[in-house]
RODO-2510 file (C-alpha; in nm, 4 decimals, decimal comma):
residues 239
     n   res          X          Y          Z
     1     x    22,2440     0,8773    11,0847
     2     x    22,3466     1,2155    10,9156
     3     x    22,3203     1,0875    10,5741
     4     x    22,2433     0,7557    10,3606
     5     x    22,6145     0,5478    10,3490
     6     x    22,4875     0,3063    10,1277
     7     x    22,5914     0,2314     9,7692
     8     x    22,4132     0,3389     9,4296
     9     x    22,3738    -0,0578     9,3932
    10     x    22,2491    -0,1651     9,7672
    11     x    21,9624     0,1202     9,7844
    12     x    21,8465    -0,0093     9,3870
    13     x    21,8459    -0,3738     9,5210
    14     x    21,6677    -0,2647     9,8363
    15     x    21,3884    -0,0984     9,6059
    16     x    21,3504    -0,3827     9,3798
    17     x    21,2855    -0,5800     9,7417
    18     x    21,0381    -0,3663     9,8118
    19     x    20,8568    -0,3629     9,5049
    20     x    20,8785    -0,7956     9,4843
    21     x    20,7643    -0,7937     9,8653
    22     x    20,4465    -0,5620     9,7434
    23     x    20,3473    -0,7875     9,4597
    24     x    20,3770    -1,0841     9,6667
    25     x    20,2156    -0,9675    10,0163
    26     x    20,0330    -0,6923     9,9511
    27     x    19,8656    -0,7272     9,6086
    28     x    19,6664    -0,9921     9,6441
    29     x    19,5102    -0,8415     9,9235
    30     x    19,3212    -0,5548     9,7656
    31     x    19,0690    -0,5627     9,5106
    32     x    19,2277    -0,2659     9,3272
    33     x    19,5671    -0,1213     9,3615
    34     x    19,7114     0,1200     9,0192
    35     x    19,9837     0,1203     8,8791
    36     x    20,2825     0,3814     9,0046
    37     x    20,2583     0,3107     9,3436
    38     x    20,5393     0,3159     9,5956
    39     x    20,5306     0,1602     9,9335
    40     x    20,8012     0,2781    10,1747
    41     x    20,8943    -0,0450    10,4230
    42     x    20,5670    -0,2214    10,3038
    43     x    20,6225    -0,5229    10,5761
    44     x    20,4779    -0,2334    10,8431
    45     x    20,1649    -0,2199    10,6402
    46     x    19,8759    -0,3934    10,7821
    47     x    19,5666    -0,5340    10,5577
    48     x    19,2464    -0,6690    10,6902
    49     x    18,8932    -0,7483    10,4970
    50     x    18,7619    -0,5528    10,2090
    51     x    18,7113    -0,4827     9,9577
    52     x    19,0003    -0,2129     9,9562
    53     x    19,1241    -0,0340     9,6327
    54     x    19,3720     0,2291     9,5966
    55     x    19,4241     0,3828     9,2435
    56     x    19,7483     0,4945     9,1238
    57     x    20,0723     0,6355     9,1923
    58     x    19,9697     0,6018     9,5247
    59     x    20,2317     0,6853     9,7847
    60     x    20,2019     0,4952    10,1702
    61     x    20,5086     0,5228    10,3914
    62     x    20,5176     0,2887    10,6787
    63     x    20,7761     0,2628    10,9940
    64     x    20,8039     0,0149    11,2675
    65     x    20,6223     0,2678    11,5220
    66     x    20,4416     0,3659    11,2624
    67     x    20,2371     0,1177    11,1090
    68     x    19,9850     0,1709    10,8199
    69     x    19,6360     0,0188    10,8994
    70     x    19,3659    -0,0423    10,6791
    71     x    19,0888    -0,2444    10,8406
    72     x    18,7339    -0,3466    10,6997
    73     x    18,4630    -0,4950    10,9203
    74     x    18,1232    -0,4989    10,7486
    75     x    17,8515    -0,3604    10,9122
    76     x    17,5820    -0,5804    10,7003
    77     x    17,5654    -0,7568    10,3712
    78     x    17,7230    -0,5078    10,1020
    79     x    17,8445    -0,2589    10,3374
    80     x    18,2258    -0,1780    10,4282
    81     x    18,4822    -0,0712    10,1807
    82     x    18,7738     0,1614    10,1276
    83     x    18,8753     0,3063     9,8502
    84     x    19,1478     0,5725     9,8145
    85     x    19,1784     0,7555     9,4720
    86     x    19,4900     0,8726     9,2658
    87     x    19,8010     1,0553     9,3663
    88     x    19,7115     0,9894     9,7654
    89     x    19,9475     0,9801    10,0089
    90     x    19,9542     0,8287    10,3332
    91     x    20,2061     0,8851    10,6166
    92     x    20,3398     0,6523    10,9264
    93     x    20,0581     0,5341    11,1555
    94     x    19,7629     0,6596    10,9371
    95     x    19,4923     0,4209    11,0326
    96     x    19,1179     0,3617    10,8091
    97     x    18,8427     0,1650    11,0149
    98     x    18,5277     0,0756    10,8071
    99     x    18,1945    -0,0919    10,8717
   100     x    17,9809     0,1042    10,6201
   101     x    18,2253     0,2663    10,3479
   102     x    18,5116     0,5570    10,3324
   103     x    18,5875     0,6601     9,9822
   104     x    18,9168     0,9461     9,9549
   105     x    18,8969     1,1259     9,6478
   106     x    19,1973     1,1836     9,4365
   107     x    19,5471     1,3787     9,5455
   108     x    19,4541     1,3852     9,9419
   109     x    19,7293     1,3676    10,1908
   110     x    19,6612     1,1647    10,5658
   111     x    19,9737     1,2895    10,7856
   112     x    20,0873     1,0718    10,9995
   113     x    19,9155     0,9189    11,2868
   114     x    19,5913     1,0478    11,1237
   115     x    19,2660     0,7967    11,2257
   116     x    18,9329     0,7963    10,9934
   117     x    18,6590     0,6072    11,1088
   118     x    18,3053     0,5575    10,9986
   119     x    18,1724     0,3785    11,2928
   120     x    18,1577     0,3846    11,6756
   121     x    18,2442    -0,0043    11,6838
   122     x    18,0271    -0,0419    12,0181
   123     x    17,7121     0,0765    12,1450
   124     x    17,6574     0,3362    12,4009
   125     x    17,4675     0,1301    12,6255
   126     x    17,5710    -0,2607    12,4531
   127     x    17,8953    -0,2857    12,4475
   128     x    17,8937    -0,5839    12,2374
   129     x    17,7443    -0,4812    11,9415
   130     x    17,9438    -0,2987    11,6638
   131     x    17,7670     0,0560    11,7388
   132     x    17,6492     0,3084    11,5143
   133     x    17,8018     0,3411    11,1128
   134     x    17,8006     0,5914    10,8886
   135     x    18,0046     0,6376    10,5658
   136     x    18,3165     0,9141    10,5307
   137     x    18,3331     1,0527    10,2307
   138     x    18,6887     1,2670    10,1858
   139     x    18,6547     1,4401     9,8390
   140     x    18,9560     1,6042     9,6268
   141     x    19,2634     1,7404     9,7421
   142     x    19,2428     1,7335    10,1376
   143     x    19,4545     1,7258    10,3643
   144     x    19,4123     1,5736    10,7110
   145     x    19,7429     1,7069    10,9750
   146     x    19,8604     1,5257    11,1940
   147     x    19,7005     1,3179    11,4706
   148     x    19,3299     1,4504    11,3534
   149     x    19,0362     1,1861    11,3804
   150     x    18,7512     1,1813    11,1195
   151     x    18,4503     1,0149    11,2902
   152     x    18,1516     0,8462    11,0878
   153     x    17,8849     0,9932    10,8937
   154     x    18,1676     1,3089    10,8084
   155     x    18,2307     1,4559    10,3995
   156     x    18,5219     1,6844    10,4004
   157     x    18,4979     1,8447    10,1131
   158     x    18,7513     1,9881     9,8353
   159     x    19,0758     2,1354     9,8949
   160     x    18,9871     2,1319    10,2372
   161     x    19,2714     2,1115    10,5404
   162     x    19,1966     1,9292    10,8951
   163     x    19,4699     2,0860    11,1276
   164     x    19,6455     1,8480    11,3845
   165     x    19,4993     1,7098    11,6638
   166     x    19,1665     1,7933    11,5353
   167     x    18,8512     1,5665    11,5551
   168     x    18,6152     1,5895    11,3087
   169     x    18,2932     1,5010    11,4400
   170     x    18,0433     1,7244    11,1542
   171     x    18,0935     1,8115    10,7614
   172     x    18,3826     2,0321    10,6233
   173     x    18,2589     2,2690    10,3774
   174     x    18,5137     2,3207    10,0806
   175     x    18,8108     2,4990    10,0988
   176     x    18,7847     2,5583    10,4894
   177     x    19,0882     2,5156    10,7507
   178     x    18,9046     2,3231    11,0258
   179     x    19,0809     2,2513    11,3785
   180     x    19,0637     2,1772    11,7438
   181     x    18,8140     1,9378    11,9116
   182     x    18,5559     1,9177    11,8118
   183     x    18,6924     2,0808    11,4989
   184     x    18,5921     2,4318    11,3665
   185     x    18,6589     2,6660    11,0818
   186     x    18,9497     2,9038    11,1255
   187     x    19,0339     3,0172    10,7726
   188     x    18,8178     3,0396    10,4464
   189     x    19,0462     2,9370    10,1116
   190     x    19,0073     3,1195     9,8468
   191     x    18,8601     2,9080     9,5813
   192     x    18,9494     3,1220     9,2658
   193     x    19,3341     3,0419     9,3764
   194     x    19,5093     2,7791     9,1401
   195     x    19,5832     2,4488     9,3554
   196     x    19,8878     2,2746     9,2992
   197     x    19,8006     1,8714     9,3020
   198     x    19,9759     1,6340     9,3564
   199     x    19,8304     1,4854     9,0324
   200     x    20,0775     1,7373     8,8609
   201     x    20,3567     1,5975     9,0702
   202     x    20,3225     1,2803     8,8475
   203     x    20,1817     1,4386     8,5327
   204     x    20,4596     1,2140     8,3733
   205     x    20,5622     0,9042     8,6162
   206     x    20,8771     0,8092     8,3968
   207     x    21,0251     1,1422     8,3740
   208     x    20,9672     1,1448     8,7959
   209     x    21,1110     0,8417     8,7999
   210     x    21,4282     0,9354     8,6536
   211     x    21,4796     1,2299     8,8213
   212     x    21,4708     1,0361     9,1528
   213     x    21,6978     0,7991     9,0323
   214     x    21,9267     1,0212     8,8986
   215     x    21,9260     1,2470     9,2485
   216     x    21,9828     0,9066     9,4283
   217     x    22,3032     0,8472     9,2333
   218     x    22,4317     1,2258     9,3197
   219     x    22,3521     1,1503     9,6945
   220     x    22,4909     0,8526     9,7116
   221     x    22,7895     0,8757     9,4610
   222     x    23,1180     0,7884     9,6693
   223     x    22,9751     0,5458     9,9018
   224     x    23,1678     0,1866     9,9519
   225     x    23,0442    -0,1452    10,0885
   226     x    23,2959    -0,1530    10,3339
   227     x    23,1990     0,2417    10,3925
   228     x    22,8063     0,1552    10,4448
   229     x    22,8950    -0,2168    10,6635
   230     x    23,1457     0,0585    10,8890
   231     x    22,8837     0,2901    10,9446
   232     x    22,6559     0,0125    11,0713
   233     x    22,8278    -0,1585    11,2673
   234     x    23,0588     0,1170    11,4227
   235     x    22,9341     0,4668    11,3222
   236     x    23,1395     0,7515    11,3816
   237     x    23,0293     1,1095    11,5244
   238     x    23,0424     1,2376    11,1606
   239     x    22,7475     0,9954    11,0536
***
């Protein structure tokens, strides 16, 4: 559709859903996950093991070909974890495998269909056993395009960008532009630049908060019931 038909009132009681179907689905399954987050169509996220923790005002947005994945299977005894700092986001079909540990520092960004991966899940030669693991480590502020792949044993480090389609097979020094496959540096940052975070973006959650609410009553001021049921169940050219 062109544009959102729905009433002010349905889109609020479709949030509130959200949120309830997040506290009672998804909460209980991590061992950490902060306050101010917002899961967009959290049925299409997928939890398995841990421990996983995710701090806050943590954004994951999930579709139905486009499922969020975060998977832990332990390698050994005290081994396999994710955790994803503050002010992350996380895009349809990003994917986290771990057997030995990824930790994602605060304000990165995993496009979609991104895949990070610290082990090789079966041997070379034995094809049964769980292969080779070595912890990621992404630290602050990087951002992974589009379709990359992280393998094990990689640290990306700050402020860094993977481009699409990339495979990151070695380390990322900070503030490089990696890409291709296997990935390579293309562009140096310039570290004495000013990066804008996304941990300014919510520098005050309530004030965000409002001004999304307020924008969602400007979009959406006008629309009926019977204007929103129409458009579903016969849409015209102008939707």
């Amino acid at each position: 559709m062109l544009r959102d038909h729905r009433p002010y009132f349905v889109k609020r009681a479709y949030l509130q859903f959200q949120r309830l179907y997040v506290a009672r689905f998804l909460e209980p399954q991590f061992a950490a996950l902060g306050p101010g987050h917002t899961f967009m169509k959290p049925w299409h996220v997928e939890v398995f093991g841990g421990p996983i923790a995710i701090g806050d005002c943590v954004n994951v947005i999930a579709t139905a070909d486009g499922k969020v994945r975060l998977s832990v299977w332990s390698a050994g005894p005290g081994l396999g974890h994710i955790t994803i700092g503050h002010y992350c986001m996380l895009c349809p079909g990003a994917r986290i495998g771990s057997a030995a540990g990824v930790t994602i520092a605060d304000n990165c960004m995993l496009a979609s269909n991104t895949y990070i991966t610290d082990s090789d899940w079966h041997g070379l030669y034995n094809r049964i056993c769980p292969g080779q693991s070595q912890p990621v480590t992404i630290n602050e502020n990087v951002w992974i395009g589009d379709s990359a792949i992280v393998c094990k044993g990689v640290t990306i480090g700050e402020n860094s960008i993977v481009g699409a389609g990339a495979v990151v097979a070695a380390d990322v020094p900070p503030n490089t532009v990696v890409a291709g496959n296997p990935a390579r540096p293309i562009k140096q940052l310039d570290a004495a630049e000013v990066f804008t975070t996304r941990a300014q973006w919510f520098a005050d959650p309530q004030r965000l908060a409002r001004q999304i609410d307020a924008m969602d009553q400007l979009m959406l001021k006008g629309n009926t019931l019977s204007g929103w049921l129409r458009s579903l169940i016969k849409p015209s050219p102008g939707d």
